[in-house]
PyMOL Python script that loads the backbone (N, CA, C, O; Angstrom):
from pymol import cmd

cmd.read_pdbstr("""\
ATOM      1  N   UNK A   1       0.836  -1.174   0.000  1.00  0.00           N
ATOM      2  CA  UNK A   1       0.000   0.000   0.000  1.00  0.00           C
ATOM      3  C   UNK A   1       0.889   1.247   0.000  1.00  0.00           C
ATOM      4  O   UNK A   1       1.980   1.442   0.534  1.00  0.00           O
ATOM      5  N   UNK A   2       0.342   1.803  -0.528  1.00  0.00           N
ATOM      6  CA  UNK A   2       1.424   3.611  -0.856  1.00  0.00           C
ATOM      7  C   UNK A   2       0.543   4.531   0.187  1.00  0.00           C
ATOM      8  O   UNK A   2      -0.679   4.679   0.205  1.00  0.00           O
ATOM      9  N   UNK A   3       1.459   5.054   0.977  1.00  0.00           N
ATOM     10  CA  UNK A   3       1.008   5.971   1.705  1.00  0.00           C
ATOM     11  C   UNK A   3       1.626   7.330   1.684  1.00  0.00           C
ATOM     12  O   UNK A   3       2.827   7.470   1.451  1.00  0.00           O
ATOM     13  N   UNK A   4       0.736   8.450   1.951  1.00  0.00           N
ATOM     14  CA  UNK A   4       1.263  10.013   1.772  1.00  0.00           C
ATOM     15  C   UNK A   4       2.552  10.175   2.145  1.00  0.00           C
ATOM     16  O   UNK A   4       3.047  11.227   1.742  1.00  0.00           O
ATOM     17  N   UNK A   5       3.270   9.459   2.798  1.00  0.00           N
ATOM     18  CA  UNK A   5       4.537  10.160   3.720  1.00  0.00           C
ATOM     19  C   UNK A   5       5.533   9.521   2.392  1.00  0.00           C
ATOM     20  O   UNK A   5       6.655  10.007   2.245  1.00  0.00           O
ATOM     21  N   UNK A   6       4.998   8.290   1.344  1.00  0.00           N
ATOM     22  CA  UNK A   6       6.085   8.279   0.301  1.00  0.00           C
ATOM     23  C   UNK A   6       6.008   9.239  -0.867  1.00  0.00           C
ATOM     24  O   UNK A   6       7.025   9.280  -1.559  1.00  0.00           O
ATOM     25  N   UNK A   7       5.251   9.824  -1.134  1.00  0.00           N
ATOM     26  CA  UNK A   7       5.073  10.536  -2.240  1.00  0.00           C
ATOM     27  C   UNK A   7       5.947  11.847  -2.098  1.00  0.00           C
ATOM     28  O   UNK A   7       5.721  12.330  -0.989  1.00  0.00           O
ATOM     29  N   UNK A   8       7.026  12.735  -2.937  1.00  0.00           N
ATOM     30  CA  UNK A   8       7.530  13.455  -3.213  1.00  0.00           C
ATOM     31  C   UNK A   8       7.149  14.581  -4.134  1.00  0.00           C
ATOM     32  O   UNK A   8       7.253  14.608  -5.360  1.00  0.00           O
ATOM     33  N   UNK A   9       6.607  15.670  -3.175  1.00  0.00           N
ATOM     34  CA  UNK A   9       6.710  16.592  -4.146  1.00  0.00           C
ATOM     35  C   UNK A   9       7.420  16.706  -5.160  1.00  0.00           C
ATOM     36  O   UNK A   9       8.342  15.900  -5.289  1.00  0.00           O
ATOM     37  N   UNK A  10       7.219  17.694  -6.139  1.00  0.00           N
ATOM     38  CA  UNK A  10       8.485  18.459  -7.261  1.00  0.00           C
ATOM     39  C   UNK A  10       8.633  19.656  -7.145  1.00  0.00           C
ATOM     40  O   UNK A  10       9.244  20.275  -8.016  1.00  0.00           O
ATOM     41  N   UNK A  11       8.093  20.311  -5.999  1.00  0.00           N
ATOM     42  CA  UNK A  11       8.279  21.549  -5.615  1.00  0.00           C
ATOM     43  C   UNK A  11       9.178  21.145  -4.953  1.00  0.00           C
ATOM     44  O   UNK A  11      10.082  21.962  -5.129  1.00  0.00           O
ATOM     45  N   UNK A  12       9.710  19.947  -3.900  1.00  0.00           N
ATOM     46  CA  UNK A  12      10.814  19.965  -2.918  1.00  0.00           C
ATOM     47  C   UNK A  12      11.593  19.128  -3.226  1.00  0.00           C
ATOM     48  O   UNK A  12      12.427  18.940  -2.341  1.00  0.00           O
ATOM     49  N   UNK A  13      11.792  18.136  -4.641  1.00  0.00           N
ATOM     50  CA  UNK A  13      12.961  17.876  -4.907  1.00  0.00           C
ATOM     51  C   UNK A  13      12.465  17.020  -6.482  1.00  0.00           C
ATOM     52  O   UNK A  13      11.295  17.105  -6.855  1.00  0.00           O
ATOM     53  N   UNK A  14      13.147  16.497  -7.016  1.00  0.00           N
ATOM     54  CA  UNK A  14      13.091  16.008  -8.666  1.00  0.00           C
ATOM     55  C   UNK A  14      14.274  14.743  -8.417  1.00  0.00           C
ATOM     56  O   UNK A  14      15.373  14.663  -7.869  1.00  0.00           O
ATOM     57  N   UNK A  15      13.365  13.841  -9.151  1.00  0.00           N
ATOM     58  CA  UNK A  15      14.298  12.680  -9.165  1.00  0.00           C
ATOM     59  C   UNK A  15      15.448  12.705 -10.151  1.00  0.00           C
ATOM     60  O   UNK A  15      15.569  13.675 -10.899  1.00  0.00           O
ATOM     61  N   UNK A  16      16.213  11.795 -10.189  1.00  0.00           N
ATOM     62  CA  UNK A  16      17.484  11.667 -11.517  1.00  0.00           C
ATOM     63  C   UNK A  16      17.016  11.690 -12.676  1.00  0.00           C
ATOM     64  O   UNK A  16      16.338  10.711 -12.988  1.00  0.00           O
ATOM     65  N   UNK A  17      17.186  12.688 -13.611  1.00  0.00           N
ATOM     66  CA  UNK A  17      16.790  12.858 -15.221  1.00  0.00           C
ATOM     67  C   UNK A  17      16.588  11.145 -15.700  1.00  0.00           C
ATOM     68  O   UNK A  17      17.456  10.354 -15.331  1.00  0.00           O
ATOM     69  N   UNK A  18      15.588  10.719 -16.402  1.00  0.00           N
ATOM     70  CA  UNK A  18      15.699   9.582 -16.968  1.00  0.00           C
ATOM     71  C   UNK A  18      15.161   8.228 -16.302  1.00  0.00           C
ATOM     72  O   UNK A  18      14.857   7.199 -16.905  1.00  0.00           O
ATOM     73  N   UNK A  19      15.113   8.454 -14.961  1.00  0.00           N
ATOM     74  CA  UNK A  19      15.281   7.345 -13.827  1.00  0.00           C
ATOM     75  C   UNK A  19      13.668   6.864 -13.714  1.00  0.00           C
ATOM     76  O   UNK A  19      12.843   7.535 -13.093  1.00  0.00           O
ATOM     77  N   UNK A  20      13.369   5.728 -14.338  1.00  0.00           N
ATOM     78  CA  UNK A  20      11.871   5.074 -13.973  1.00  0.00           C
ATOM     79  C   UNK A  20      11.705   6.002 -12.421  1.00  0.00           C
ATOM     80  O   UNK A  20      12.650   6.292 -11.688  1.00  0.00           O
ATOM     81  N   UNK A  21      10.234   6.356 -12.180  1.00  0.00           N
ATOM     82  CA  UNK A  21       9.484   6.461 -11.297  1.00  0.00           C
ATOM     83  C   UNK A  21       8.282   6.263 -11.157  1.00  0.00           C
ATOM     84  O   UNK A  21       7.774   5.759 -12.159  1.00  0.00           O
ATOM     85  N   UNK A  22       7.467   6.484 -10.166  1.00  0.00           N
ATOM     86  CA  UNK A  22       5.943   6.361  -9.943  1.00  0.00           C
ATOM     87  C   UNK A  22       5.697   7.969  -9.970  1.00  0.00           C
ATOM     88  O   UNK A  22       6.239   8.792  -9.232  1.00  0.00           O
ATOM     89  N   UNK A  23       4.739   8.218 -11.009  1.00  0.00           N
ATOM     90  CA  UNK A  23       4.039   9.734 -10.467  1.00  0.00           C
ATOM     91  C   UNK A  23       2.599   9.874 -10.323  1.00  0.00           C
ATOM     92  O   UNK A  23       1.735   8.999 -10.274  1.00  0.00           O
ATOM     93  N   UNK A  24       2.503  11.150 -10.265  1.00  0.00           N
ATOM     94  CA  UNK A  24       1.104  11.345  -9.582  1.00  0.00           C
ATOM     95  C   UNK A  24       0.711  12.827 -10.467  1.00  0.00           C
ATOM     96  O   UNK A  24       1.227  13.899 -10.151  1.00  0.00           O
ATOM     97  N   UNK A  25      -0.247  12.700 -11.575  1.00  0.00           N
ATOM     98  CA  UNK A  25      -0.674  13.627 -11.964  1.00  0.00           C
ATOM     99  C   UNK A  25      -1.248  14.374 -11.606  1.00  0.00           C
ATOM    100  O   UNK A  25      -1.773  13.927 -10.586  1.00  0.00           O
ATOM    101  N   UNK A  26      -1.698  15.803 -11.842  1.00  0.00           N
ATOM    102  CA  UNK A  26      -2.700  16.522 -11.581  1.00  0.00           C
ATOM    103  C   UNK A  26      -4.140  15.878 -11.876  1.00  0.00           C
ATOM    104  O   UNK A  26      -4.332  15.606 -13.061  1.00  0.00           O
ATOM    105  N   UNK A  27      -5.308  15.559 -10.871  1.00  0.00           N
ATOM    106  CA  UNK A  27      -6.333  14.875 -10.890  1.00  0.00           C
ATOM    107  C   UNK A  27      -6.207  13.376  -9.942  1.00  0.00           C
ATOM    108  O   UNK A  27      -7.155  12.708  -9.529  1.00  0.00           O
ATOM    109  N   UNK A  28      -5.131  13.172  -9.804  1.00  0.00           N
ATOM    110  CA  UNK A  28      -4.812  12.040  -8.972  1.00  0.00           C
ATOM    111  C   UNK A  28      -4.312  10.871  -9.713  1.00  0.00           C
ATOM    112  O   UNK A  28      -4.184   9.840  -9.052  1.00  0.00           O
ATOM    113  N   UNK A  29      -3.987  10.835 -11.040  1.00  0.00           N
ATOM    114  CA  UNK A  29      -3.895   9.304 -11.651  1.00  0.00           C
ATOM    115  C   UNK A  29      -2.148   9.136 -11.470  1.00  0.00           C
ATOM    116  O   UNK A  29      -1.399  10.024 -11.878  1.00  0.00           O
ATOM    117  N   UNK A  30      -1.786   8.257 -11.006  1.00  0.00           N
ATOM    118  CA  UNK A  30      -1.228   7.484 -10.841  1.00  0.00           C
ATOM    119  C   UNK A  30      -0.105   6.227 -11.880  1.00  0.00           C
ATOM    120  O   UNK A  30      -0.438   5.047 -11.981  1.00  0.00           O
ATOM    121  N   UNK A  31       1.035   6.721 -12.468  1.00  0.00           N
ATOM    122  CA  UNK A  31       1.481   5.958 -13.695  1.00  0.00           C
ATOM    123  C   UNK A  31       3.096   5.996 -13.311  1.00  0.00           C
ATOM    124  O   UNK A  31       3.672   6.383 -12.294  1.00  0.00           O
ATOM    125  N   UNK A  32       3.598   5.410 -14.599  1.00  0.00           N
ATOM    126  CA  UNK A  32       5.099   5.188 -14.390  1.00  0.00           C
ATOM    127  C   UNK A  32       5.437   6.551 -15.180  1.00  0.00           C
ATOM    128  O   UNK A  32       4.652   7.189 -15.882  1.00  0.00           O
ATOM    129  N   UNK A  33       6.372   6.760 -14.989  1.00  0.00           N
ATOM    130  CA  UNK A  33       7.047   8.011 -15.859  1.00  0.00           C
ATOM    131  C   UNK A  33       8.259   7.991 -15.681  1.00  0.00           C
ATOM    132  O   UNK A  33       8.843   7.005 -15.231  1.00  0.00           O
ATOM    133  N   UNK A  34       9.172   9.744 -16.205  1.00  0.00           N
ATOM    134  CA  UNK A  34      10.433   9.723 -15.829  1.00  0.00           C
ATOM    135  C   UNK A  34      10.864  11.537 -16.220  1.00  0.00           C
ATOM    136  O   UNK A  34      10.550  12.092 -17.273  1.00  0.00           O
ATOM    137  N   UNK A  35      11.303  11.910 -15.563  1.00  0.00           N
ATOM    138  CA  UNK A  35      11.785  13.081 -15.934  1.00  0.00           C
ATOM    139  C   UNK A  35      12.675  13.284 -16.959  1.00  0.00           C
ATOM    140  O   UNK A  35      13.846  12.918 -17.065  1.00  0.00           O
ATOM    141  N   UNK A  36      11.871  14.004 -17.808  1.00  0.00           N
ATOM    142  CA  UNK A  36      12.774  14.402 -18.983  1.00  0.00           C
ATOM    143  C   UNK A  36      13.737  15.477 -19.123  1.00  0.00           C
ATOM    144  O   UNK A  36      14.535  15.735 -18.221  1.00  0.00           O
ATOM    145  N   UNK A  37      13.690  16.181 -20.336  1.00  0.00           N
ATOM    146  CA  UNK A  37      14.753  17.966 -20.150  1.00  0.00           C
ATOM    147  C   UNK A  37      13.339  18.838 -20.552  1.00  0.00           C
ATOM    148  O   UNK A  37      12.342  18.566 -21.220  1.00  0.00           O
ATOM    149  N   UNK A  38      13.892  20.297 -19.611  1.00  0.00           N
ATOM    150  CA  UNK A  38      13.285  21.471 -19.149  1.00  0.00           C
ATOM    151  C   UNK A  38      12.144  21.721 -18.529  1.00  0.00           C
ATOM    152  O   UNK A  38      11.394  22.692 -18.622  1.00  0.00           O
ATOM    153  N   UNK A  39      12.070  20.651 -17.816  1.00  0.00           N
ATOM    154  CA  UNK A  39      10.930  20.675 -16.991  1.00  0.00           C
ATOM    155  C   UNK A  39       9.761  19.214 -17.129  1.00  0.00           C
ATOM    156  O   UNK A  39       8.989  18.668 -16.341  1.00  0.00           O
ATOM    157  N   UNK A  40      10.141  18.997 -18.534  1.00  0.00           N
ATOM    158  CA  UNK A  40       9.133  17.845 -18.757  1.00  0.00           C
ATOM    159  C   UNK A  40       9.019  16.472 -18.121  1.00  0.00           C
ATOM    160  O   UNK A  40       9.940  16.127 -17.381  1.00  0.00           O
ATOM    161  N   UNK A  41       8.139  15.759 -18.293  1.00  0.00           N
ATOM    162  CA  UNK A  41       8.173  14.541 -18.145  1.00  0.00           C
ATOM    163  C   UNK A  41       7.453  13.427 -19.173  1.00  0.00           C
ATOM    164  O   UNK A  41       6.377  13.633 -19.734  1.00  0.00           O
ATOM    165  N   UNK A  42       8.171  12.335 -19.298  1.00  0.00           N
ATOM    166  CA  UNK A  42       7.741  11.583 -20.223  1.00  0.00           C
ATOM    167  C   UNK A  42       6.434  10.473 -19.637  1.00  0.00           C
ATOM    168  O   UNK A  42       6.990   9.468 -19.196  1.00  0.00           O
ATOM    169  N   UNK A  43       5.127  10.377 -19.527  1.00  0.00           N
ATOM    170  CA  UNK A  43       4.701   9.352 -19.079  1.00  0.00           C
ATOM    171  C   UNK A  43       3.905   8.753 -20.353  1.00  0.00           C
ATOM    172  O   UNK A  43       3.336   9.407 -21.227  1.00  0.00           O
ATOM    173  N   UNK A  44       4.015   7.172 -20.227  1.00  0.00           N
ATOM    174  CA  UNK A  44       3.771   6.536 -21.280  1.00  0.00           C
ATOM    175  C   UNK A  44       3.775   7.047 -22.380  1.00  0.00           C
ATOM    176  O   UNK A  44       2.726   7.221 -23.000  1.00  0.00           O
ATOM    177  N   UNK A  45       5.110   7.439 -22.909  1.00  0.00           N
ATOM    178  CA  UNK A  45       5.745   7.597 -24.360  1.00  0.00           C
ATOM    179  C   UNK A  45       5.264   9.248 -24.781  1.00  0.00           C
ATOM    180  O   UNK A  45       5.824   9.766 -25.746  1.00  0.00           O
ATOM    181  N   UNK A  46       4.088  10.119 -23.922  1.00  0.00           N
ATOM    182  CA  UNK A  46       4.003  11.678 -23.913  1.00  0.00           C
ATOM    183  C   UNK A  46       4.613  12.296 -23.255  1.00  0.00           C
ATOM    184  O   UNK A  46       5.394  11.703 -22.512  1.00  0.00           O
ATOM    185  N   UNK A  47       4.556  13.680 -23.212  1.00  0.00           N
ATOM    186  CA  UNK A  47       5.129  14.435 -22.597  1.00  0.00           C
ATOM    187  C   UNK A  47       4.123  15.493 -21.892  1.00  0.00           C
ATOM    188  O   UNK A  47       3.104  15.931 -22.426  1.00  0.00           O
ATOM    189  N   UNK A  48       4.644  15.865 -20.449  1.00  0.00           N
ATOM    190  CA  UNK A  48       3.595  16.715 -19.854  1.00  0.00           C
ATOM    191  C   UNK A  48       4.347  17.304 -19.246  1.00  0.00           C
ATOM    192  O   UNK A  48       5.554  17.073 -19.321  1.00  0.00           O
ATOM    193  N   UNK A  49       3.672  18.515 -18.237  1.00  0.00           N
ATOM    194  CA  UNK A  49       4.264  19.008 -17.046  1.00  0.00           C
ATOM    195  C   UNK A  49       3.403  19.008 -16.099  1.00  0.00           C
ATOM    196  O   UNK A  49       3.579  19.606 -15.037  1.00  0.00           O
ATOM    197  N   UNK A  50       2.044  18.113 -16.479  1.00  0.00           N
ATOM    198  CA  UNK A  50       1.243  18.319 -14.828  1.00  0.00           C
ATOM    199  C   UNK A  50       1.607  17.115 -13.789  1.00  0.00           C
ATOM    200  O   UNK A  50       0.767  16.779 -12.953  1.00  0.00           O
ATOM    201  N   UNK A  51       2.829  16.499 -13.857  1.00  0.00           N
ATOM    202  CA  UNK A  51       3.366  15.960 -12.315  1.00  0.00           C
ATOM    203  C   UNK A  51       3.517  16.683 -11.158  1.00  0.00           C
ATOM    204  O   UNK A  51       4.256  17.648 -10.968  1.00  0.00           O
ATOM    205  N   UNK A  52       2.986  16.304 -10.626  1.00  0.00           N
ATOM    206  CA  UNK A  52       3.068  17.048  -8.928  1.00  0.00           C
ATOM    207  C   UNK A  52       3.747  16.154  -8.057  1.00  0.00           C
ATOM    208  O   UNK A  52       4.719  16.685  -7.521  1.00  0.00           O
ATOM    209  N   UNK A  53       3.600  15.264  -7.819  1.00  0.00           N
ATOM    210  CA  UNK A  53       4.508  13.945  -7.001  1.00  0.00           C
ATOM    211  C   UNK A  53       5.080  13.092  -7.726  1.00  0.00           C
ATOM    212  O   UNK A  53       4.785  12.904  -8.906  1.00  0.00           O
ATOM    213  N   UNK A  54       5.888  12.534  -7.154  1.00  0.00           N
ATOM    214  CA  UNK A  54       6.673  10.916  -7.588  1.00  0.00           C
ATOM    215  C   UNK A  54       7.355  10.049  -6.629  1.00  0.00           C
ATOM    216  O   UNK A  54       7.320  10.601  -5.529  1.00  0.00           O
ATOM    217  N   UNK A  55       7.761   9.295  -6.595  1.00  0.00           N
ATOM    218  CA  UNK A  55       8.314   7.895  -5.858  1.00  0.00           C
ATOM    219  C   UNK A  55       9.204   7.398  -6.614  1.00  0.00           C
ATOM    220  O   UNK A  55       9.085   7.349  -7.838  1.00  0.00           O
ATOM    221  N   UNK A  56      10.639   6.786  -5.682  1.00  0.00           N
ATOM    222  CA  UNK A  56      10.983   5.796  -6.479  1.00  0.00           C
ATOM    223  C   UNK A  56       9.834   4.712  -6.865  1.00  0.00           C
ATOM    224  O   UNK A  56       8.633   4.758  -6.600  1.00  0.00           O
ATOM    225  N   UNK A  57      10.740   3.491  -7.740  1.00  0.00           N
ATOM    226  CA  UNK A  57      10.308   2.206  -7.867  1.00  0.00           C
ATOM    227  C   UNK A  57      10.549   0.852  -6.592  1.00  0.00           C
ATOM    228  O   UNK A  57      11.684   0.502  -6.267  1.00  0.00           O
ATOM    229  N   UNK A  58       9.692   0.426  -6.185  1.00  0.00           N
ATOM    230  CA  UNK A  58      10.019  -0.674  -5.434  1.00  0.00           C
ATOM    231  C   UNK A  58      11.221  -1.537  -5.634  1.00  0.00           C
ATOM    232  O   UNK A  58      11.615  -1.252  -6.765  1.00  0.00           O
ATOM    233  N   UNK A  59      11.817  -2.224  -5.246  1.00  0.00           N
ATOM    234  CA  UNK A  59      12.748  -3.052  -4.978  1.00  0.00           C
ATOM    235  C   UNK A  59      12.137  -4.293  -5.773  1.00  0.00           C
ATOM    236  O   UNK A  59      10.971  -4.602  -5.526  1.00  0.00           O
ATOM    237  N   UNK A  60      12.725  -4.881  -6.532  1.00  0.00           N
ATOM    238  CA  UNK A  60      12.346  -5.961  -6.830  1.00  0.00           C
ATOM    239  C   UNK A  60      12.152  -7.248  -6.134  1.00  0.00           C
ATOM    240  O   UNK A  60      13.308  -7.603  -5.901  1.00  0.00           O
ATOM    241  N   UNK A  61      11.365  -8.143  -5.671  1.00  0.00           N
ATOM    242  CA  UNK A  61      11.642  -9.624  -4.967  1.00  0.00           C
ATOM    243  C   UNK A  61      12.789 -10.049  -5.035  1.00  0.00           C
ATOM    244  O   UNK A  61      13.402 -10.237  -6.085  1.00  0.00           O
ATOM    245  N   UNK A  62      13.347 -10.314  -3.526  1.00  0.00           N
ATOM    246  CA  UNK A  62      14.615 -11.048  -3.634  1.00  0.00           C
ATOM    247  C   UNK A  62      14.824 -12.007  -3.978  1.00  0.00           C
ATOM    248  O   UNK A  62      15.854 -12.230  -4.614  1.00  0.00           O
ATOM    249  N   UNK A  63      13.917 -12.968  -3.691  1.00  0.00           N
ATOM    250  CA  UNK A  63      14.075 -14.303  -4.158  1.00  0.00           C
ATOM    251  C   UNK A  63      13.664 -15.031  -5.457  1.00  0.00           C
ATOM    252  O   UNK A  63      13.423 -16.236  -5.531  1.00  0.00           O
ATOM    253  N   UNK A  64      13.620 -14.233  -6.367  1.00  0.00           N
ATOM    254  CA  UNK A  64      13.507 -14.376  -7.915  1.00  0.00           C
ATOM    255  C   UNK A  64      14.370 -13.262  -8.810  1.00  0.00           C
ATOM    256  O   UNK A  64      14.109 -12.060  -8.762  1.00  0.00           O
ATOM    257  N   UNK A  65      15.496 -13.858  -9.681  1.00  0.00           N
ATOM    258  CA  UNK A  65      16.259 -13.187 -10.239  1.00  0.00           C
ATOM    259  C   UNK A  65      15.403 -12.997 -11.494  1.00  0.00           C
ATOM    260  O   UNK A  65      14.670 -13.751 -12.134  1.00  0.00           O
ATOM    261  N   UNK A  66      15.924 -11.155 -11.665  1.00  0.00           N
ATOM    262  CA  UNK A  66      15.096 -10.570 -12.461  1.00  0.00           C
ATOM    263  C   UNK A  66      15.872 -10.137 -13.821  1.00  0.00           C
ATOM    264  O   UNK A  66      15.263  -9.559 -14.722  1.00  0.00           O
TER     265      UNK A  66
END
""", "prot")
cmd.dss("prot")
cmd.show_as("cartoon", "prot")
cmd.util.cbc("prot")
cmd.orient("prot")
């Protein structure tokens, strides 16, 4: 379960250019994305700027090589 205390603004910090994340659009939906150049972000193959939050990605299962 994802709870408020993981979600990251982008007013208080921006993940690594490029780097899979979880974001959180304006309206609440919820997708994979990644920060692109000048502000953008790429989610599913578009480009936007209404991200407001993000997360890393989970850790993968240890006990199955991925």
């Amino acid at each position: 379960m994802i709870t408020k205390e993981q979600w990251i603004p982008v007013t208080d910090r921006l993940p690594e250019q490029f780097q899979p994340v979880i974001v959180c659009r304006k309206g609440g939906k919820v997708e994979s994305g990644s920060l692109d150049v000048n502000g953008w972000w790429k989610v599913y193959g578009t480009r936007t700027k209404s991200v407001t939050h993000w997360m890393p990605l989970p850790q993968g299962p240890e006990a199955l090589p991925c």
